[in-house]
C-alpha positions in Angstrom: 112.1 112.9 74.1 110.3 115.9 72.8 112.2 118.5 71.2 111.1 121.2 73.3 114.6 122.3 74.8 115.5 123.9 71.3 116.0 127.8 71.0 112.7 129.3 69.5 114.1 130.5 66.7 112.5 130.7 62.9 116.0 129.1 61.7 114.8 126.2 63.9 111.4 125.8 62.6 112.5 125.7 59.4 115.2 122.6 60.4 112.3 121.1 62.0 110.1 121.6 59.2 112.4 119.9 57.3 112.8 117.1 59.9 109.4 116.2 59.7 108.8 115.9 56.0 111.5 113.9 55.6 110.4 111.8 58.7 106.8 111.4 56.9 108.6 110.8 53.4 110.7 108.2 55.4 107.7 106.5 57.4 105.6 106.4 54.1 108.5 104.5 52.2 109.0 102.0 54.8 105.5 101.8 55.2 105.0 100.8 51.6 108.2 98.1 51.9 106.4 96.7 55.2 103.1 95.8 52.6 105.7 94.6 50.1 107.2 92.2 51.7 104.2 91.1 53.6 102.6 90.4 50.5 105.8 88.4 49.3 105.9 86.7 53.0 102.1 85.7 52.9 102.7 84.2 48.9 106.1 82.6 50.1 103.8 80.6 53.0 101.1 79.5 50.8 103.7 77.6 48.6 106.0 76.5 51.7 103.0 74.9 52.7 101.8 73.2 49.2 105.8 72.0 49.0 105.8 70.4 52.3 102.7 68.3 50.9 104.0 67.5 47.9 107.2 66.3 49.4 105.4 64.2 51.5 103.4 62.9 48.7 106.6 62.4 46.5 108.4 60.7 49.3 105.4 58.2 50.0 104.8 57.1 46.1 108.7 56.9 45.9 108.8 54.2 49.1 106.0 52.7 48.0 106.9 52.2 44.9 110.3 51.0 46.5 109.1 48.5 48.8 106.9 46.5 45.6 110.3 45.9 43.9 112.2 44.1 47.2 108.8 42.4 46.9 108.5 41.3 43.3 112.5 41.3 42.8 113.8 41.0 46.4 116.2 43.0 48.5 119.8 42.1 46.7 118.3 42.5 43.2 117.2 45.8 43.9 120.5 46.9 45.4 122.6 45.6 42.7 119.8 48.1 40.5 120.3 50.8 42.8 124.0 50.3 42.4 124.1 50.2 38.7 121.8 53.9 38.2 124.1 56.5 37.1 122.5 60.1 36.9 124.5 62.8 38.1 122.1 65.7 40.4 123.6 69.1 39.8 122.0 72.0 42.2 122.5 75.6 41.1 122.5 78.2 43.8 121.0 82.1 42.4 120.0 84.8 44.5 117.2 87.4 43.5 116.1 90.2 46.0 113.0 91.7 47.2 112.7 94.9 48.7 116.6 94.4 49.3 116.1 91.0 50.8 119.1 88.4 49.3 116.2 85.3 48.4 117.9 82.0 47.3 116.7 80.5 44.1 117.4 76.5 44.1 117.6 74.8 40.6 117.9 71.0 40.8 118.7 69.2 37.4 120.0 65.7 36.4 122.6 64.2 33.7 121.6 60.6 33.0 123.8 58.1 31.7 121.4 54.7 30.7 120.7 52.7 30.7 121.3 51.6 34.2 120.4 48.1 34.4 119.4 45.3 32.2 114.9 45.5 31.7 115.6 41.7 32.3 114.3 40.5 36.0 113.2 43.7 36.4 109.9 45.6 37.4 108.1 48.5 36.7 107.9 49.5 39.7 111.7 49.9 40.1 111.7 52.5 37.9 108.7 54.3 39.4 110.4 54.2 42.5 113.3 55.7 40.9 111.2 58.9 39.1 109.5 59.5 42.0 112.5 59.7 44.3 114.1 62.6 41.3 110.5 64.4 41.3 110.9 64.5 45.5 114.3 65.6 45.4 113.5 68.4 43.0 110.7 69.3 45.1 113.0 69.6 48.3 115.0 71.8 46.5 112.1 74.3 46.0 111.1 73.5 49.5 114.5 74.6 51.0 114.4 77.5 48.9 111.1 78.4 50.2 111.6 77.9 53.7 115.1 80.1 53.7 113.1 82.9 51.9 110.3 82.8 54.3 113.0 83.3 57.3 114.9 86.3 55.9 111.0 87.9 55.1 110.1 87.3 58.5 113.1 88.8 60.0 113.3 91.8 57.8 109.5 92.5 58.1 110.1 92.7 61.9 113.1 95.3 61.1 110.7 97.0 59.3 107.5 97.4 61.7 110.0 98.1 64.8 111.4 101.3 62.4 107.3 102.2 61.4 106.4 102.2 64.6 109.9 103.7 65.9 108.7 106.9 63.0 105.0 107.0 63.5 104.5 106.6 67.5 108.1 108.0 68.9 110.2 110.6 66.4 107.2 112.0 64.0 105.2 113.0 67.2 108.4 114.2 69.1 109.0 116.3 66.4 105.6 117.7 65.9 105.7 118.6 69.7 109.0 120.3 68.9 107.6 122.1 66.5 104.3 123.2 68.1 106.5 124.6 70.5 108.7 126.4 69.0 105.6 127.5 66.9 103.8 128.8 69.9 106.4 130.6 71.8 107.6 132.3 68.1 103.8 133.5 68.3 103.8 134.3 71.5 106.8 136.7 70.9 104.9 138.6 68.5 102.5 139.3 70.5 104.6 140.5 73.3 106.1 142.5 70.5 102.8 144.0 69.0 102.1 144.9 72.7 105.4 146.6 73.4 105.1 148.5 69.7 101.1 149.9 71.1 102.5 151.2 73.8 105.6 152.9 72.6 103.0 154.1 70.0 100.5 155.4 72.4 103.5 156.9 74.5 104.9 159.1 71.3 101.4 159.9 70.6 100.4 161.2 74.0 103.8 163.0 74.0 102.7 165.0 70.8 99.0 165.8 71.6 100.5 168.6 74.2 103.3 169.7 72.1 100.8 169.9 69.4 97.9 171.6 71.5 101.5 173.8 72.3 101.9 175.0 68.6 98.4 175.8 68.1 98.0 178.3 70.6 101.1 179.7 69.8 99.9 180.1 66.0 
C-alpha cells in the first residue's frame, strides 16, 4: 500500500529517502544476479541438450557394438566376458556455486584391473562395446550434473524475478508515492507558513504607519 498515512515530517523524508536508495541499490543488485544466472541457465541448457545427444549416441555404439559380439561369439561367451571384466567406477560428488546457487559437479573415473579375459575366441567388437559403455557412463555423469544444475537455476531465477518485480512495480513506487507526499504536504506547509508570516508582517507594519505618522507630528 502507499505510504501516505506517515506524519509529514522532514525526519520522515529523510527515512524515506533512505528507503528508497537502498530499495534501488537492492533492485539493481538483484537485477544484475537475475542476468547472471540467466546467462549461466541459458549455457547450462545448450550443454544439457548436447549431453542428452551424446548419451544417446554413446548408448547406441555401445549396444551395437554389444549385439556383434553375441553374434560373432554368442550369448554365453559374451557373459562369461562380461563376468570376468574387473574395473572398479568411482563417482566424486563437489559442489561449486553461482550467484549463491549450491551446483553439483560429477566426476566419474575407473580403476582397471586386466586383463579381463583371454584375447583368445574373442572379438574386437567386445571390447568396443565395452569403451563405449565407460565413455556413456561418464557422459551420464555430466548429464545428471547438468540436469540438477539447470533445476536449482530455474528455481532460483524465478525467486529472483518475483523479488525484481516485487522492488520495481510494488515497494520502489509505494515508496516514491510516500515520499511525494510527504514532499508535497512539507511544501505545502511552507506556504501556509510564508502566508501566515505576510500577514503578521503587513499587520505590525500597518500598526506602525499611524504610530509613526503619530511621532512625526508630535516632533
Amino acid at each position: 500500500m502507499p505510504q501516505t498515512n506517515i506524519a509529514p515530517t522532514k525526519t520522515n523524508l529523510l527515512r524515506m529517502r533512505e528507503d528508497l536508495r537502498f530499495a534501488v541499490q537492492g533492485w539493481e543488485l538483484l537485477d544484475q544476479k537475475r542476468t547472471i544466472l540467466i546467462m549461466e541457465l541459458m549455457a547450462l541448457v545448450d550443454q544439457c541438450v548436447d549431453h542428452q545427444r551424446r548419451v544417446e549416441s554413446s548408448l547406441a555404439a555401445a549396444f551395437a557394438a554389444l549385439e556383434q559380439a553375441v553374434l560373432r561369439m554368442g550369448r554365453l561367451r559374451v557373459a562369461h566376458c562380461a563376468a570376468a571384466v574387473n574395473i572398479e567406477a568411482n563417482i566424486t560428488l563437489r559442489t561449486r556455486k553461482v550467484m549463491g546457487v549450491t551446483l553439483p559437479v560429477v566426476d566419474t573415473s575407473f580403476v582397471e584391473h586386466a586383463p579381463y579375459f583371454s584375447p583368445m575366441g574373442t572379438t574386437v567388437w567386445i571390447d568396443s562395446s565395452l569403451e563405449a559403455f565407460r565413455e556413456a557412463l561418464v557422459i551420464l555423469g555430466k548429464l545428471a550434473q547438468l540436469k540438477i544444475s539447470v533445476l536449482r537455476l530455474a528455481h532460483e531465477v524465478r525467486k529472483t524475478v518475483r523479488k525484481v518485480n516485487a522492488l520495481e512495480k510494488i515497494a520502489i513506487p509505494d515508496i516514491r508515492q510516500g515520499l511525494k507526499h510527504i514532499q508535497d504536504r512539507l511544501e505545502e506547509s511552507e506556504r501556509d507558513m510564508f502566508v501566515l508570516m505576510k500577514e503578521v508582517k503587513d499587520r505590525l507594519e500597518k500598526k506602525r504607519s499611524p504610530h509613526a505618522a503619530t511621532q512625526g507630528a508630535l516632533s
